[in-house]
C-alpha positions as CSV (number, residue, x, y, z in Angstrom):
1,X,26.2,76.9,-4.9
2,X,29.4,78.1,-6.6
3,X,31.3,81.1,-5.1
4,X,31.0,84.1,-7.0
5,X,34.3,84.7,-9.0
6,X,35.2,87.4,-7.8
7,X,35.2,86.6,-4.5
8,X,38.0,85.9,-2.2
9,X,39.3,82.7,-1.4
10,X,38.8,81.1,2.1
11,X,41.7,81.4,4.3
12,X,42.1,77.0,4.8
13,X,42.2,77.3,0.7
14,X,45.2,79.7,1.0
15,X,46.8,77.5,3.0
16,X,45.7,73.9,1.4
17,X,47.5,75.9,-1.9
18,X,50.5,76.8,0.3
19,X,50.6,73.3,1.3
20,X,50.7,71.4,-2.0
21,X,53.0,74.2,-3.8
22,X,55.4,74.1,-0.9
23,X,55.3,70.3,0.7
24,X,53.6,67.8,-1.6
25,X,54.1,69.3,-5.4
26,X,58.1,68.1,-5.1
27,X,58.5,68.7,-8.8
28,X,56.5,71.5,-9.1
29,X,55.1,70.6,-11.8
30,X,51.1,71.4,-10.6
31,X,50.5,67.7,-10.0
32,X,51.4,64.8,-7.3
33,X,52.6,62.1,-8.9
34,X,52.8,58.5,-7.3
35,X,55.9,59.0,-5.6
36,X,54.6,62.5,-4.1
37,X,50.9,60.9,-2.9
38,X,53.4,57.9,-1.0
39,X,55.4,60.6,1.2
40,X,52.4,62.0,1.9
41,X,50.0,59.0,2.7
42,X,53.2,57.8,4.8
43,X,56.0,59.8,5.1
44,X,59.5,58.4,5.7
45,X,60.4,60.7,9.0
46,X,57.3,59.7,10.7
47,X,57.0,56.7,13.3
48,X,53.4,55.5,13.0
49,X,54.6,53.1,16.4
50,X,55.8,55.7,17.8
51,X,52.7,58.2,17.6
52,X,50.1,55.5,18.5
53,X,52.2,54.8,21.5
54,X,52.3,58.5,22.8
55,X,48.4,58.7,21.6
56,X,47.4,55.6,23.8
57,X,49.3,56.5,27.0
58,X,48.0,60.4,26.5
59,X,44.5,59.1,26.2
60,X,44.8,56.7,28.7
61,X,46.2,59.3,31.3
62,X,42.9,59.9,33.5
63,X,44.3,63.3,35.3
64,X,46.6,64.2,31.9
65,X,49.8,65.2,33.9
């Protein structure tokens, strides 16, 4: 089942648009090359040691204060 063309566009489309034109199409040029798919897959600012560590101790909090 195809949408109807002249139908509207879901709103998490919108955004998933906004996303790549914005954030993961660096070069604009309507495609992610390699480069582009890397920083997002894993991008340079995040700690992935970091984050788990927060996660674990978060989940691992029984009353979460």
């Amino acid at each position: 089942m195809w949408p109807e063309k002249d139908s509207e566009e879901p709103d998490w489309v919108k955004s998933e648009r906004e996303q790549f034109s914005k954030y993961r199409d660096l070069d604009h040029d309507g495609f992610m090359d390699r480069d582009e798919v890397q920083q997002w897959i894993s991008p340079p600012y995040y700690d992935q040691m970091n984050a788990e560590a927060k996660h674990l101790m978060f989940e691992s909090d029984a009353d979460k204060v």
